[in-house]
C-alpha positions, 0 to 999 in steps of 0.5 A: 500500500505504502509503496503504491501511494508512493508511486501514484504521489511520484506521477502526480508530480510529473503530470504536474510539472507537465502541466505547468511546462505546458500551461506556461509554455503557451501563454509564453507564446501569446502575442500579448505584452504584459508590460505594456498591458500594466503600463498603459497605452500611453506609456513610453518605451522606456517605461515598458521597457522598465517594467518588463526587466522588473516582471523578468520578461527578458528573460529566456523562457526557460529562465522564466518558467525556472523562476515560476516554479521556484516561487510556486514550490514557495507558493507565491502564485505571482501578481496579477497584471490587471488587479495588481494583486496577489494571485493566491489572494484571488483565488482564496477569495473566490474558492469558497463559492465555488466549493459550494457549487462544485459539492452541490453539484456532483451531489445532484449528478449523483442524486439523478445519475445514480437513480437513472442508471439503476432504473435502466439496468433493471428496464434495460432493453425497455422503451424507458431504458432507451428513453433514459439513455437519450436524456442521457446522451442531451444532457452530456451532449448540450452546450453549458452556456446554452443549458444555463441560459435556459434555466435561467429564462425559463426558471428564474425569468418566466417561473420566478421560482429563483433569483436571476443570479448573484451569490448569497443563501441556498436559493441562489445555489439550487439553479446553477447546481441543479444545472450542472447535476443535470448535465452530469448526470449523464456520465454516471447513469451510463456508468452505473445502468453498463456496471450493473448489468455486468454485476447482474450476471455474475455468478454470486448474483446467481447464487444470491438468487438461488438462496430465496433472497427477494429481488430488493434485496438481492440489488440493494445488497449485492449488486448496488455496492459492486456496480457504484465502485466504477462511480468512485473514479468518476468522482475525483475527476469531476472535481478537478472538472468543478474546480475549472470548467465553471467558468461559463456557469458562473458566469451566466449565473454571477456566482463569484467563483474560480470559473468567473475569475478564470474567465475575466482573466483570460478576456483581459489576458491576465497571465498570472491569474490564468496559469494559477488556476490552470495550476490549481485545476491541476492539483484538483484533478491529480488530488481527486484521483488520487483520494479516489484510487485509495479509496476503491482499493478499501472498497474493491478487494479484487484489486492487487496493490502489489500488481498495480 
Protein backbone atom coordinates (compact mmCIF):
# COMPACT_ATOMS: atom_id res chain seq x y z
CA UNK A 1 0.00 0.00 0.00
CA UNK A 2 2.77 2.35 1.08
CA UNK A 3 4.54 1.88 -1.96
CA UNK A 4 1.52 2.24 -4.16
CA UNK A 5 0.88 5.61 -2.73
CA UNK A 6 4.49 6.30 -3.09
CA UNK A 7 4.22 5.59 -6.75
CA UNK A 8 0.91 7.08 -7.51
CA UNK A 9 2.39 10.73 -5.43
CA UNK A 10 5.68 10.38 -7.90
CA UNK A 11 3.40 10.67 -11.14
CA UNK A 12 1.37 13.23 -9.80
CA UNK A 13 4.12 15.37 -9.57
CA UNK A 14 5.27 14.67 -13.02
CA UNK A 15 1.71 15.41 -14.62
CA UNK A 16 2.19 18.41 -12.54
CA UNK A 17 5.32 19.61 -13.67
CA UNK A 18 3.91 18.66 -17.10
CA UNK A 19 1.10 20.83 -16.52
CA UNK A 20 2.71 23.76 -15.50
CA UNK A 21 5.66 23.40 -18.51
CA UNK A 22 2.92 23.12 -20.94
CA UNK A 23 0.27 25.85 -19.47
CA UNK A 24 3.34 28.14 -19.05
CA UNK A 25 4.57 27.44 -22.50
CA UNK A 26 1.68 28.54 -24.30
CA UNK A 27 0.78 31.58 -22.52
CA UNK A 28 4.85 32.37 -23.07
CA UNK A 29 3.78 32.32 -26.94
CA UNK A 30 0.57 34.76 -26.62
CA UNK A 31 1.47 37.72 -28.52
CA UNK A 32 0.15 39.99 -25.86
CA UNK A 33 2.69 42.22 -23.89
CA UNK A 34 2.02 42.21 -20.29
CA UNK A 35 4.31 45.22 -19.94
CA UNK A 36 2.58 47.27 -21.93
CA UNK A 37 -0.93 45.90 -20.54
CA UNK A 38 0.31 47.45 -16.90
CA UNK A 39 1.78 50.20 -18.40
CA UNK A 40 -0.95 51.97 -20.05
CA UNK A 41 -1.42 52.74 -23.69
CA UNK A 42 0.08 55.97 -23.49
CA UNK A 43 3.43 54.76 -21.76
CA UNK A 44 6.75 55.42 -23.17
CA UNK A 45 9.06 52.80 -24.34
CA UNK A 46 11.30 53.05 -21.73
CA UNK A 47 8.67 52.61 -19.30
CA UNK A 48 7.93 49.27 -20.70
CA UNK A 49 10.96 48.53 -21.03
CA UNK A 50 11.27 49.17 -17.45
CA UNK A 51 8.55 47.22 -16.43
CA UNK A 52 9.27 44.20 -18.47
CA UNK A 53 13.06 43.71 -16.79
CA UNK A 54 11.10 44.39 -13.40
CA UNK A 55 8.26 41.21 -14.10
CA UNK A 56 11.67 39.42 -15.80
CA UNK A 57 10.06 39.16 -19.22
CA UNK A 58 13.64 39.41 -20.97
CA UNK A 59 14.47 36.65 -19.77
CA UNK A 60 14.64 33.37 -21.79
CA UNK A 61 11.62 31.37 -21.28
CA UNK A 62 13.38 28.69 -19.56
CA UNK A 63 14.63 31.19 -17.14
CA UNK A 64 11.19 32.41 -16.88
CA UNK A 65 9.45 29.07 -16.14
CA UNK A 66 12.52 28.03 -13.62
CA UNK A 67 11.62 31.24 -11.61
CA UNK A 68 7.71 30.47 -11.67
CA UNK A 69 8.23 27.24 -10.37
CA UNK A 70 10.58 28.32 -7.56
CA UNK A 71 8.24 30.85 -6.34
CA UNK A 72 5.39 28.24 -6.87
CA UNK A 73 7.09 25.28 -4.64
CA UNK A 74 7.10 28.77 -2.02
CA UNK A 75 3.63 29.13 -3.05
CA UNK A 76 3.80 32.59 -4.32
CA UNK A 77 1.25 32.05 -7.39
CA UNK A 78 2.69 35.77 -8.56
CA UNK A 79 0.81 39.10 -9.00
CA UNK A 80 -1.99 39.78 -11.31
CA UNK A 81 -1.26 42.27 -14.24
CA UNK A 82 -4.53 43.80 -14.21
CA UNK A 83 -5.92 43.53 -10.32
CA UNK A 84 -2.50 44.24 -9.10
CA UNK A 85 -2.92 41.68 -6.60
CA UNK A 86 -1.54 38.64 -5.42
CA UNK A 87 -2.98 35.63 -7.42
CA UNK A 88 -3.27 33.45 -4.27
CA UNK A 89 -5.10 36.10 -2.54
CA UNK A 90 -7.59 35.99 -5.77
CA UNK A 91 -8.15 32.78 -5.85
CA UNK A 92 -8.58 32.21 -1.90
CA UNK A 93 -11.47 34.86 -2.10
CA UNK A 94 -13.14 33.01 -4.76
CA UNK A 95 -12.55 29.30 -3.71
CA UNK A 96 -15.37 29.30 -1.07
CA UNK A 97 -18.20 29.89 -3.78
CA UNK A 98 -17.04 27.65 -5.89
CA UNK A 99 -16.57 24.53 -3.24
CA UNK A 100 -20.19 25.20 -2.58
CA UNK A 101 -21.15 24.97 -6.14
CA UNK A 102 -18.90 22.21 -7.03
CA UNK A 103 -20.15 19.96 -3.74
CA UNK A 104 -23.89 20.55 -4.98
CA UNK A 105 -23.50 19.97 -7.79
CA UNK A 106 -21.77 16.41 -8.07
CA UNK A 107 -24.27 15.78 -5.04
CA UNK A 108 -27.19 16.43 -7.88
CA UNK A 109 -25.25 14.31 -10.66
CA UNK A 110 -25.17 11.56 -8.14
CA UNK A 111 -28.87 12.13 -6.90
CA UNK A 112 -30.16 11.82 -10.56
CA UNK A 113 -27.10 9.71 -12.15
CA UNK A 114 -27.23 7.03 -9.68
CA UNK A 115 -31.37 6.67 -9.82
CA UNK A 116 -31.26 6.98 -13.63
CA UNK A 117 -28.56 4.46 -14.14
CA UNK A 118 -30.33 1.66 -11.94
CA UNK A 119 -33.90 2.38 -13.49
CA UNK A 120 -32.11 1.49 -16.79
CA UNK A 121 -30.37 -1.53 -15.99
CA UNK A 122 -33.48 -3.19 -14.26
CA UNK A 123 -35.56 -1.60 -17.80
CA UNK A 124 -32.64 -2.24 -19.95
CA UNK A 125 -33.88 -3.09 -23.37
CA UNK A 126 -37.19 -1.45 -22.37
CA UNK A 127 -38.62 1.69 -24.25
CA UNK A 128 -37.88 3.54 -20.79
CA UNK A 129 -34.30 2.07 -20.62
CA UNK A 130 -33.95 3.91 -24.23
CA UNK A 131 -35.57 6.78 -23.12
CA UNK A 132 -33.24 7.38 -20.07
CA UNK A 133 -30.34 6.84 -22.30
CA UNK A 134 -31.12 9.64 -24.71
CA UNK A 135 -31.75 12.04 -21.81
CA UNK A 136 -28.72 11.00 -21.03
CA UNK A 137 -26.89 11.47 -24.32
CA UNK A 138 -28.66 15.69 -24.47
CA UNK A 139 -27.55 16.17 -21.05
CA UNK A 140 -23.74 15.49 -21.54
CA UNK A 141 -24.06 16.48 -25.44
CA UNK A 142 -25.92 20.14 -24.51
CA UNK A 143 -23.53 23.16 -24.63
CA UNK A 144 -23.09 24.64 -20.94
CA UNK A 145 -23.87 28.04 -21.80
CA UNK A 146 -26.94 27.19 -23.91
CA UNK A 147 -28.40 24.72 -20.93
CA UNK A 148 -27.53 27.65 -18.34
CA UNK A 149 -29.43 30.34 -20.09
CA UNK A 150 -32.37 28.27 -20.40
CA UNK A 151 -32.58 27.51 -16.99
CA UNK A 152 -32.20 30.86 -16.19
CA UNK A 153 -35.05 32.21 -18.52
CA UNK A 154 -37.24 29.68 -18.06
CA UNK A 155 -36.52 29.09 -14.08
CA UNK A 156 -35.69 32.43 -12.98
CA UNK A 157 -37.47 34.82 -15.82
CA UNK A 158 -40.84 33.13 -16.92
CA UNK A 159 -41.12 31.00 -13.38
CA UNK A 160 -39.73 33.33 -10.98
CA UNK A 161 -39.18 30.31 -8.95
CA UNK A 162 -35.35 31.56 -8.44
CA UNK A 163 -33.36 34.57 -8.33
CA UNK A 164 -31.63 35.52 -11.67
CA UNK A 165 -28.06 35.32 -10.18
CA UNK A 166 -25.67 36.62 -7.68
CA UNK A 167 -24.36 34.92 -4.50
CA UNK A 168 -25.65 34.53 -1.24
CA UNK A 169 -28.23 31.89 0.50
CA UNK A 170 -29.36 28.31 -0.58
CA UNK A 171 -31.75 29.81 -3.22
CA UNK A 172 -29.18 31.38 -5.38
CA UNK A 173 -27.31 27.62 -5.24
CA UNK A 174 -30.09 25.42 -6.16
CA UNK A 175 -30.27 26.81 -10.20
CA UNK A 176 -26.76 26.60 -11.26
CA UNK A 177 -26.33 23.48 -9.06
CA UNK A 178 -29.37 21.61 -10.48
CA UNK A 179 -27.63 22.66 -13.74
CA UNK A 180 -24.78 21.17 -13.54
CA UNK A 181 -26.17 17.90 -11.87
CA UNK A 182 -28.35 17.79 -14.71
CA UNK A 183 -25.96 17.91 -17.28
CA UNK A 184 -23.60 15.42 -15.50
CA UNK A 185 -25.89 13.06 -14.64
CA UNK A 186 -25.17 11.51 -17.88
CA UNK A 187 -21.87 10.06 -17.46
CA UNK A 188 -22.80 8.36 -14.01
CA UNK A 189 -26.21 6.91 -15.44
CA UNK A 190 -24.44 5.21 -18.10
CA UNK A 191 -21.84 4.01 -15.88
CA UNK A 192 -23.92 2.74 -13.30
CA UNK A 193 -27.06 1.05 -15.85
CA UNK A 194 -23.01 -0.89 -18.14
CA UNK A 195 -21.82 -1.88 -14.33
CA UNK A 196 -24.90 -3.12 -13.21
CA UNK A 197 -25.65 -5.39 -15.68
CA UNK A 198 -22.28 -6.87 -15.69
CA UNK A 199 -22.57 -7.35 -11.99
CA UNK A 200 -26.27 -8.89 -12.58
CA UNK A 201 -24.63 -11.86 -14.24
CA UNK A 202 -22.39 -12.52 -12.22
CA UNK A 203 -22.40 -15.76 -10.77
CA UNK A 204 -22.61 -14.69 -6.82
CA UNK A 205 -25.76 -12.89 -8.28
CA UNK A 206 -26.99 -16.03 -9.23
CA UNK A 207 -26.42 -17.67 -6.14
CA UNK A 208 -27.89 -14.83 -4.26
CA UNK A 209 -30.95 -15.72 -6.04
CA UNK A 210 -30.86 -19.49 -5.57
CA UNK A 211 -30.82 -18.83 -1.55
CA UNK A 212 -34.59 -17.43 -1.96
CA UNK A 213 -33.26 -13.66 -1.30
CA UNK A 214 -36.14 -11.32 -2.70
CA UNK A 215 -35.17 -9.38 -5.73
CA UNK A 216 -34.61 -5.66 -3.44
CA UNK A 217 -32.57 -7.24 -1.52
CA UNK A 218 -30.61 -9.11 -3.74
CA UNK A 219 -29.79 -5.48 -5.75
CA UNK A 220 -29.69 -3.24 -2.75
CA UNK A 221 -27.11 -5.55 -1.05
CA UNK A 222 -25.08 -7.40 -3.70
CA UNK A 223 -25.47 -5.66 -6.79
CA UNK A 224 -25.73 -1.80 -5.81
CA UNK A 225 -22.28 -1.91 -3.90
CA UNK A 226 -20.47 -3.51 -6.73
CA UNK A 227 -21.76 -1.55 -9.54
CA UNK A 228 -21.08 2.11 -7.66
CA UNK A 229 -17.46 1.31 -7.26
CA UNK A 230 -16.56 2.27 -11.14
CA UNK A 231 -18.70 5.68 -9.99
CA UNK A 232 -15.78 6.17 -7.34
CA UNK A 233 -13.13 7.49 -10.04
CA UNK A 234 -15.81 9.44 -11.65
CA UNK A 235 -15.97 11.48 -8.76
CA UNK A 236 -12.36 12.60 -8.38
CA UNK A 237 -12.28 13.61 -11.94
CA UNK A 238 -15.29 15.63 -11.69
CA UNK A 239 -13.64 17.63 -9.14
CA UNK A 240 -10.87 18.95 -10.90
CA UNK A 241 -13.51 19.11 -13.93
CA UNK A 242 -15.84 21.56 -10.99
CA UNK A 243 -12.94 23.28 -9.88
CA UNK A 244 -12.05 24.72 -13.77
CA UNK A 245 -14.59 24.10 -16.00
CA UNK A 246 -17.34 26.70 -14.30
CA UNK A 247 -16.47 29.49 -15.98
CA UNK A 248 -19.37 29.56 -18.14
CA UNK A 249 -21.82 28.83 -15.29
CA UNK A 250 -20.86 31.02 -13.24
CA UNK A 251 -20.54 33.43 -15.35
CA UNK A 252 -24.31 33.06 -16.66
CA UNK A 253 -25.37 32.68 -13.12
CA UNK A 254 -22.87 35.51 -11.48
CA UNK A 255 -21.51 33.21 -8.70
CA UNK A 256 -18.14 34.74 -7.59
CA UNK A 257 -16.47 31.53 -8.24
CA UNK A 258 -12.84 30.49 -9.76
CA UNK A 259 -14.71 29.94 -13.02
CA UNK A 260 -15.65 33.65 -13.12
CA UNK A 261 -12.29 34.85 -12.43
CA UNK A 262 -10.83 32.42 -14.63
CA UNK A 263 -12.88 33.99 -17.48
CA UNK A 264 -12.30 37.95 -16.80
CA UNK A 265 -8.63 36.70 -16.88
CA UNK A 266 -8.44 35.29 -19.87
CA UNK A 267 -10.73 38.34 -21.56
CA UNK A 268 -8.29 40.66 -20.03
CA UNK A 269 -5.05 38.32 -20.80
CA UNK A 270 -4.18 38.29 -17.49
CA UNK A 271 -1.40 35.87 -17.39
CA UNK A 272 -0.69 35.05 -13.94
CA UNK A 273 -4.20 34.53 -12.69
CA UNK A 274 -4.82 32.02 -15.91
CA UNK A 275 -1.88 29.89 -15.16
CA UNK A 276 -2.84 29.66 -11.28
CA UNK A 277 -5.86 28.36 -11.73
CA UNK A 278 -4.97 26.07 -14.54
CA UNK A 279 -2.31 25.17 -11.90
CA UNK A 280 -4.82 24.56 -9.08
CA UNK A 281 -7.24 22.82 -11.64
CA UNK A 282 -4.33 20.63 -11.91
CA UNK A 283 -3.51 19.63 -8.16
CA UNK A 284 -7.79 19.08 -8.10
CA UNK A 285 -7.89 16.71 -10.63
CA UNK A 286 -4.34 14.88 -9.67
CA UNK A 287 -5.55 15.05 -5.79
CA UNK A 288 -9.42 13.90 -6.65
CA UNK A 289 -7.85 10.66 -8.43
CA UNK A 290 -5.58 10.02 -6.08
CA UNK A 291 -8.26 10.31 -2.94
CA UNK A 292 -10.45 8.07 -5.06
CA UNK A 293 -7.93 5.30 -6.00
CA UNK A 294 -7.15 4.94 -2.18
CA UNK A 295 -10.46 4.73 -1.62
CA UNK A 296 -11.54 1.90 -4.42
CA UNK A 297 -8.64 -0.19 -3.04
CA UNK A 298 -10.56 -0.16 0.52
CA UNK A 299 -13.78 -0.50 -1.37
CA UNK A 300 -12.90 -3.10 -4.04
CA UNK A 301 -10.54 -6.40 -2.84
CA UNK A 302 -10.15 -7.51 -6.02
CA UNK A 303 -7.95 -5.39 -6.54
CA UNK A 304 -3.86 -6.49 -6.13
CA UNK A 305 -1.99 -3.06 -4.92
CA UNK A 306 1.33 -5.22 -5.28
CA UNK A 307 0.48 -5.51 -9.10
CA UNK A 308 -0.60 -2.46 -9.57
Amino acid sequence: MAWYITKRLLYAVLILLGVTFITYFLMYLIPADPARQIAGRSATVEVVANIRHQLGLDLPFYQQYLRYLGNLLQGDLGRSYVQRSQVSDLMAARIGPTLQLMAAGIGVELVIGITLGIVAAIKRNSALDRMLMAFSFIGVSSPHFIAAMLALYFFAVKLGRFPLGGYGGIEHLLLPAITLGVLGSGWYSRMVRSSMIDVLHQDFIRTARAKGLTRVRVLLRHVLPNAIIPVIPMIGIDIGIFMSGLVVVESVFGWPGIGQLAWQAIQQVDIPIIVGVTTLSAVAIVVGNLIADIAVLFVDPRIDVKHS
